[in-house]
N, C-alpha and C positions, 0 to 999 in steps of 0.2 A: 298444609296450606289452607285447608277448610277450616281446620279449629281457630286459624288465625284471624281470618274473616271472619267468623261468629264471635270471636270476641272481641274485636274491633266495633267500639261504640258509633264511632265514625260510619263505619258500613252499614250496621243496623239502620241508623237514626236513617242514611239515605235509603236504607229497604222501604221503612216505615212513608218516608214520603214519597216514593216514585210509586206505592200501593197507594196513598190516598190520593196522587196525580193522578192515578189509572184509574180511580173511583169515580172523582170526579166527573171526567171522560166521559164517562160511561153514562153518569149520572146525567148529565147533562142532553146526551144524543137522545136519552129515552124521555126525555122532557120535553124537548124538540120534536120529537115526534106524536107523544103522548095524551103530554100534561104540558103545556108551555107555562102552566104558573110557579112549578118549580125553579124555572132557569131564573127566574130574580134572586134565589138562592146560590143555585149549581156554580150560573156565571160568575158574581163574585169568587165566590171559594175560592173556583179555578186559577181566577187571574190572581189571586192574594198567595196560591201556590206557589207557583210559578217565579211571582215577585222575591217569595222565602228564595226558593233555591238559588237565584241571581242576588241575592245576599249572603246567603252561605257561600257560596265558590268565592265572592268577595271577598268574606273574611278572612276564608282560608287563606288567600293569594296575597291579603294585606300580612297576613305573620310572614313571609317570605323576609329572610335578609338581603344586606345588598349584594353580596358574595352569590345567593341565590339567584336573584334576579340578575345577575349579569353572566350568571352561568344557563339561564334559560334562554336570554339576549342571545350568549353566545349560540345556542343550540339551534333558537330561529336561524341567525344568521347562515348559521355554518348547514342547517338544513332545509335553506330558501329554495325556490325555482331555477334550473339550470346549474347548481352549483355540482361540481361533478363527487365533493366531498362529503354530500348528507347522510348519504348511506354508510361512507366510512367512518364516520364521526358517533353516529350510531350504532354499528355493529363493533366499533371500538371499545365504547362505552359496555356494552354489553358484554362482550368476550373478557374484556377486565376485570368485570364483575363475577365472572364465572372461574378466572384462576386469579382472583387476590391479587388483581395490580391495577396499576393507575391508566387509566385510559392514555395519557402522557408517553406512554412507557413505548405505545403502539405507533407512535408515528416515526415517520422520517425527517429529514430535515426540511424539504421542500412545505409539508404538511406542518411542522411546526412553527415554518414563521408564517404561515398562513393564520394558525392555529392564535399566533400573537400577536399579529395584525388586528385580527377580528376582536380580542379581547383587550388592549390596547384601545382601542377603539370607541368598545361599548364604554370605557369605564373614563375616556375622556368625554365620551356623550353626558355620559349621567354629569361628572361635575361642573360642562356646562349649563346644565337645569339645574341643577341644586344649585348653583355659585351666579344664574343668572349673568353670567357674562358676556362681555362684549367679545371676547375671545379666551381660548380657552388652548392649552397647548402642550408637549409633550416632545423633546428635547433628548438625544441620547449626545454624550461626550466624549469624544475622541480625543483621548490626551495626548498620544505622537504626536496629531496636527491640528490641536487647539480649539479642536473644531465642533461646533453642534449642527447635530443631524437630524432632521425633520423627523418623526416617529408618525405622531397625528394631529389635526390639528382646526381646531371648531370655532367659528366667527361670525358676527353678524355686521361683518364691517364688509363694504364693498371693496377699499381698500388694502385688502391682503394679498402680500407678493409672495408667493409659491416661488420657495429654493429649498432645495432638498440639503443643502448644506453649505454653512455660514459660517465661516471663518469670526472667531472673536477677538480678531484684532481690528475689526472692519467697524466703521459707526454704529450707531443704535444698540451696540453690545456692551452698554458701561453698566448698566445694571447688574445684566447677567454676567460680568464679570466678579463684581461683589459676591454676588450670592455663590457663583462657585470657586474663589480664591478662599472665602470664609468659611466654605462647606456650612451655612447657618440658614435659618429660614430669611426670606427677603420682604418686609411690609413695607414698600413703597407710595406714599399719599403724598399727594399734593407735587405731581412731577413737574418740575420744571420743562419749558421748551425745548433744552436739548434731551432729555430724556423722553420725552413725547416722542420723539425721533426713532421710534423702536424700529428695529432691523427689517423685522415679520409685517410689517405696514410700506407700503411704495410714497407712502406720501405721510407728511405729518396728520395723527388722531387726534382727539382732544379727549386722552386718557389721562385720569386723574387718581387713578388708584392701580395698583399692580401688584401682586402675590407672587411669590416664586417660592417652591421647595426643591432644596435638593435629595437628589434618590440617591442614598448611601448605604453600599453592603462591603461590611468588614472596612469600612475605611476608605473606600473606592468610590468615586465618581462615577456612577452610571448614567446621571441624564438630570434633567430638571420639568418641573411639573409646573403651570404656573396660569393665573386668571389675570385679566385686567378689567376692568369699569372703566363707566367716563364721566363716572359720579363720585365728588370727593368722599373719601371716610368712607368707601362704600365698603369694609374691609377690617377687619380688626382682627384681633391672636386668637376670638376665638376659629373665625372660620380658617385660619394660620394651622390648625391643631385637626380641622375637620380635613382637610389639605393634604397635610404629614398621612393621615390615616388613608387616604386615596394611594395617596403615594407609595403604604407600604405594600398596598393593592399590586402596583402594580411592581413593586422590586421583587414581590413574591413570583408573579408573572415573565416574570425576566429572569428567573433562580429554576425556574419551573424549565423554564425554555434553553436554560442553559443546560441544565442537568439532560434536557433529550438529544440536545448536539455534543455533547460527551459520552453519552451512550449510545448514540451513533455512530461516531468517531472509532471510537473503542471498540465495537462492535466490525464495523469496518477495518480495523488496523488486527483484527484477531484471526477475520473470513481472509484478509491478504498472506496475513504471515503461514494460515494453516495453508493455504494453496501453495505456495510459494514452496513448502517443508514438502506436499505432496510433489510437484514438480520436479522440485530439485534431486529427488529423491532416485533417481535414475538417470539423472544427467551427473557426465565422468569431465565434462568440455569448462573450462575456466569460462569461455567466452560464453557459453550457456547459461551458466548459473550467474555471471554479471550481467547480462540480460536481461536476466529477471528477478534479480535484483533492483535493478534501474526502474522496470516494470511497477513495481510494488513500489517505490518510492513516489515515482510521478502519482498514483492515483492517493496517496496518501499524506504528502508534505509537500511543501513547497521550497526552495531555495533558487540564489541564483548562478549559483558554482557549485560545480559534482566533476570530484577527484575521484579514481580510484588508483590506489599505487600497488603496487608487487615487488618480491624481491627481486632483481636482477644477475643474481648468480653471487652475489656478493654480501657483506653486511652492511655496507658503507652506498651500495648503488643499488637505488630505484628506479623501477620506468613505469609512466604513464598509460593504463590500460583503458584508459578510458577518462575523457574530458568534455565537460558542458557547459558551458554557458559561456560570459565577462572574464576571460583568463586566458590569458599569453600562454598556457601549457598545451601543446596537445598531445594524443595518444602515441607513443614513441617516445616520447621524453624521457633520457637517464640522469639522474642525478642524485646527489647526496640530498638528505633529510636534515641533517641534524641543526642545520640554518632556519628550518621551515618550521611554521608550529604543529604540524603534525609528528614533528618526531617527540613531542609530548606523550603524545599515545601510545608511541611505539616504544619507546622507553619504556614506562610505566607500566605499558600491556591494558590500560584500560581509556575510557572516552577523554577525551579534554573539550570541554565544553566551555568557550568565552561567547559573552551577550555584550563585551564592549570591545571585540577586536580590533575595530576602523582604527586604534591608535594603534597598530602594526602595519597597515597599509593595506588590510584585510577589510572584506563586507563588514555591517556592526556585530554581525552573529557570525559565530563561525564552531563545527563541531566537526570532531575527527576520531573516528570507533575504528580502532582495530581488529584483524582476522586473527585472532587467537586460538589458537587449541594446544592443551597439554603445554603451556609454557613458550609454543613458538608462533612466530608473530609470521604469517604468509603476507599479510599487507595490511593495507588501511583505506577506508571510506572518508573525503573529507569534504566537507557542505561549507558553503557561504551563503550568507543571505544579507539583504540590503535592511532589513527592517531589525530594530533593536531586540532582543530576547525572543526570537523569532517563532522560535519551538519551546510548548509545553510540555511537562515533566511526562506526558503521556506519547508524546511525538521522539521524546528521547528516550525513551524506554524502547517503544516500536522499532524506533533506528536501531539502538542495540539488540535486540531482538532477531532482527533482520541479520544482523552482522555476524553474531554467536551460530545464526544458521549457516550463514555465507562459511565460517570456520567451520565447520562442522562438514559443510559438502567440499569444501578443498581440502581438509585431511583424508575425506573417504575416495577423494578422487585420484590423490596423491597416492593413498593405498592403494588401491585399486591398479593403479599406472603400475608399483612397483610389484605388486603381486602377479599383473600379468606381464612382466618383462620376467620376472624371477620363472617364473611357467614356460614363458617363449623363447629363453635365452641360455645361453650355454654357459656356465656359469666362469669356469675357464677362461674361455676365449673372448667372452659377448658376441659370437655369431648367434644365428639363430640355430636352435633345438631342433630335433626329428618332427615333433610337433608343428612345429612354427614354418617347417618347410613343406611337408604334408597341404596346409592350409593354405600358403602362398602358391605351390603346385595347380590344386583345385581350383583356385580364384583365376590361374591363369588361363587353366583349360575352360575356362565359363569365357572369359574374354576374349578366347581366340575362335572360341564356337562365335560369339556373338559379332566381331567386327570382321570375322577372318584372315586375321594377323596370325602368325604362328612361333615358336618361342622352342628352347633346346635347356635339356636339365645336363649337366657334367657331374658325373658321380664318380669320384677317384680316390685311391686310399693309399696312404704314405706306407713305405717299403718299413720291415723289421722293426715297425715299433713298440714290440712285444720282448725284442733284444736290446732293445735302447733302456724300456724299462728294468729289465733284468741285470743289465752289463752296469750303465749307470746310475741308473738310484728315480726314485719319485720323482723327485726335483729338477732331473735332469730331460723326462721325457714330459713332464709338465712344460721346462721352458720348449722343450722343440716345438710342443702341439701350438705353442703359444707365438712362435716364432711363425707357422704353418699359416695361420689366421690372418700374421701381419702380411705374411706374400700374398694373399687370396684376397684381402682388402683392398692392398697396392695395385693387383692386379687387372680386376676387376673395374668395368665402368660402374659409374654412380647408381645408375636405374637396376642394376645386376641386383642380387639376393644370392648372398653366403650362407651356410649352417655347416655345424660341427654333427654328423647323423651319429656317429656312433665314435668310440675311442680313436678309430683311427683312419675314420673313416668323413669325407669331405663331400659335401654339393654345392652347385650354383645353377642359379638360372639366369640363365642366358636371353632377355626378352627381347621380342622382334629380332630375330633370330635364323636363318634356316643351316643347313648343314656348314656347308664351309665355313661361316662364320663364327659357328660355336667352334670346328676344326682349329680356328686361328687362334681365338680366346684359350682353348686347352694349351696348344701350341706354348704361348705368352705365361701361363702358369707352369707348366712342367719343365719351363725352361731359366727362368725365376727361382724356382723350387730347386734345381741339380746345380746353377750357379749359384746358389747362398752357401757363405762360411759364416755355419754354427759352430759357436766355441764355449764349450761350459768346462769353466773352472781347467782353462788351458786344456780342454781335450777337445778335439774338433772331430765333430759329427759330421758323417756325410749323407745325404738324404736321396731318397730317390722316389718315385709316383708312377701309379697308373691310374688313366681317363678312361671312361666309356663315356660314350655320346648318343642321346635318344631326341628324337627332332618330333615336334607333335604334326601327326598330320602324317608323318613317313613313318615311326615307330612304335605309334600309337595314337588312340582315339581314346584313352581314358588315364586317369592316375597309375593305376596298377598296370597297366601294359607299358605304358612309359617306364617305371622305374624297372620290371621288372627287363624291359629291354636294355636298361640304363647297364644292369647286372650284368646282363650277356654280353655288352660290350667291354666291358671291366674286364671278363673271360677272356673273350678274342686278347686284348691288349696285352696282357701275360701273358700270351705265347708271342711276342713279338720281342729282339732283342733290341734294340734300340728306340727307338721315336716310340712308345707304349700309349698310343691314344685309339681305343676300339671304337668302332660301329658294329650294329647287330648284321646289316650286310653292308 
């Protein structure tokens, strides 16, 4: 940094004068006190110093381009009194400077159209001083609805009517129609009365010259830039051409400003999908992970219809999981696809994306992503929106994005479902496993601690079914076990819990419960159980059962006391000849 200073001519030449300034000084005070016939020397000097250096910074400040000067404009501005942005405008610039990016790179969106405001601004200031204008003005174009929209705008007429947005089918807009049907520059001299009649004025000017450019990138209409006078001819191609060159000023400013709400956007639509992937990431619930789905879509897109569909047990029937907006559907709705333009998607397996749908009876946009994984289609997301190609190639990427997650957390949830049924479940029967009753036991004894309700477990196990296997064959003592499950189903109220605990061996819980009541429920099964005629392959089994009955609260205060009393009554019940339903006492 020092070697760079010393060899900076620039810094020297100012060393060499801020020492002969300080000489001076010097010189001067000891003459004043001294010698007062020196200061007829000293005082000059001084003042002819001084005068140098207020020409020098001159100079310097006149090679400034205009790019400079409206990036220092903006710097004052943007780090004026009160403005709560100076400091960040400044440690932007600086911090950009320190990792190789553009100061641009650093703001938000709020901050950048602030950011474009101010530079907008300065750079319609300048070309009203250069251009001398009576008004001077800055136009952005809305082609959906025809319309120009106020940006900025500089006058020395008292008659200027403030509207933020001008329809150009309205009077005083014939000019500015030429210039943007033609997309060409506009040198307007010598306007007749109806053209005096300009929009931007409440009352007729007496404008005799008008300039208009249009701001064109890639072929698009972004706005129009334009001066009037009230002096004929005041106007001609060249300053038409000094104009254009403002103008690219500012389409660069507006390319500038786009490119940080895309990198905002994008950056935004990256921070959503990675939460979303963290989130979902432990949610097993269909209605959870649409949730936040939905979630992520509001803070990031816009539409005015949000479908989401699922399959309904079938290939041919769908139901409505969820519905928003303008739409006769709501959540419950079953119905066939194949009518609807969502079953584009679903066919296909990938987006079907229309920007002119309204000629189906649909919003103008309409976009429908599939829940795909590995080939199979769990459902579909489908959007409508009122406004023409509503979403950008970055909003529909996002969407898809979103979706390939959503497929991604219903296959693992799906998995999940069936892994833990294939764990809890009896594979035989589909009661539930030793495990699965274990669990439901403990859940009950937490519940009847906590509300003091009380509940009865029946643990029974089917007669010789170790000669059933042996006498008749695999097949034969599968269907009986199988046949066992259907009586214990039948039998059983809805709130009750079945399991298959071991080969031959049956439980249930009996909730809200106390003795007799589970008494009656055994009763009702083992009497179900000795009336059925089993018949395999013309040979007819006869079946027989023993209960034990343990009551929580009479038989026990814990898991293990409960079943193991459950066992003792098992005991008791085989030594009994008829009616075989135990209690421990």
């Amino acid at each position: 940094m020092i070697n760079q200073l010393i060899s900076s001519r620039t810094y020297l030449k100012k060393i060499i004068l801020l020492s002969l300034f300080a000489f001076l000084i010097v010189l001067s005070i000891l003459s004043y006190f001294f010698y007062k016939a020196l200061l007829i020397v000293s005082l000059p000097a001084l003042i002819g110093c001084l005068i140098f250096f207020m020409l020098d910074y001159l100079q310097w400040f006149n090679k400034n381009t205009i790019s400079d000067t409206l990036f220092s404009r903006k710097t004052s501005i943007a780090s004026g009194a009160g403005n709560p942005l100076a400091n960040y405008f400044s440690k932007a610039r600086v911090d950009a400077a320190d990792k190789g990016e553009s100061s641009m790179d650093m703001l938000d969106d709020t901050q950048a159209s602030i950011f474009f405001n101010q530079t907008s601004d300065a750079i319609i200031q300048l070309i009203h001083q250069t251009f001398a204008a009576n008004s001077t003005f800055l136009y952005l174009y809305i082609e959906e609805e025809n319309e120009l929209v106020l940006q900025s705008f500089r006058t020395e007429s008292s008659c200027y009517f403030a509207s933020s947005r001008n329809s150009l089918a309205n009077s005083g807009t014939s000019l500015f129609n030429k210039v943007i049907t033609s997309r060409q520059n506009g040198l307007f001299i010598s306007l007749s009365p109806d053209e005096k009649n300009l929009f931007y004025y409440s009352q007729p000017e007496d404008i005799h010259t008008l300039l208009m450019v249009p701001l064109l990138r890639r072929g698009t209409l972004l706005g129009v830039v334009g001066v009037d006078h009230k002096k004929p001819e005041r106007y001609s191609d060249h300053h038409a051409t000094l104009l254009e060159q403002y103008g690219h000023l500012l389409i660069q400013t507006i390319q500038n400003i786009d490119g940080v709400y895309v990198k905002n956007k994008l950056r935004r639509m990256f921070q959503s999908l990675k939460e979303y992937n963290e989130i979902v990431k432990t949610e097993d619930s269909e209605e959870a992970i649409f949730r936040y789905l939905k979630e992520a879509l509001i803070h990031n897109i816009k539409w005015d219809v949000s479908l989401i569909w699922m399959r309904a047990g079938s290939d041919d029937e769908w139901i409505v999981t969820d519905a928003e907006g303008a739409t006769p559907l709501t959540a419950g709705t079953t119905m066939s696809l194949d009518q609807r333009p969502e079953w584009v998607a679903i066919s296909n397996q990938k987006r079907a994306y229309r920007p002119d749908a309204e000629s189906d009876g649909l919003k103008k946009t309409m976009l429908s992503v599939p829940f795909v994984d590995h080939g199979h289609c769990f459902g579909v997301l489908h959007l409508e929106s009122q406004q023409t190609d509503a979403w950008d190639m970055y909003e529909v990427q996002f969407i898809e994005n979103l979706c390939h997650s959503v497929s991604l957390s219903l296959a693992r949830a799906q998995l999940d479902k069936h892994l833990f049924s294939e764990m809890s479940h009896d594979p035989l029967t589909g009661l539930d496993n030793l495990q699965a009753f274990n669990r439901k036991v403990g859940a009950e004894i937490n519940r009847a601690k906590r509300f003091g309700v009380t509940f009865s477990i029946l643990i029974f196990y089917i007669d010789y079914v170790r000669n059933i296997y042996e006498n008749f064959g695999v097949a034969a003592g599968d269907f009986v076990i199988e046949k066992i499950a259907e009586i214990l189903k039948s039998s059983k109220r809805q709130i009750d819990s079945a399991a298959r605990i071991s080969n031959d061996q049956f439980g249930l819980i009996v909730l809200e419960s106390k003795r007799d009541e589970a008494r009656d429920c055994a009763h009702r099964i083992l009497r179900n159980i000795e009336v059925s005629e089993i018949d395999f392959n013309g040979e007819s089994i006869p079946l027989t059962a023993v209960i034990g009955i343990a009551t929580f609260g009479v038989d026990g205060e814990d898991q293990m006391q409960l079943m193991q009393s459950a066992e003792k009554a098992v005991q008791t019940a085989r030594k009994m000849k008829e009616i075989r339903i135990g209690f421990v006492s």
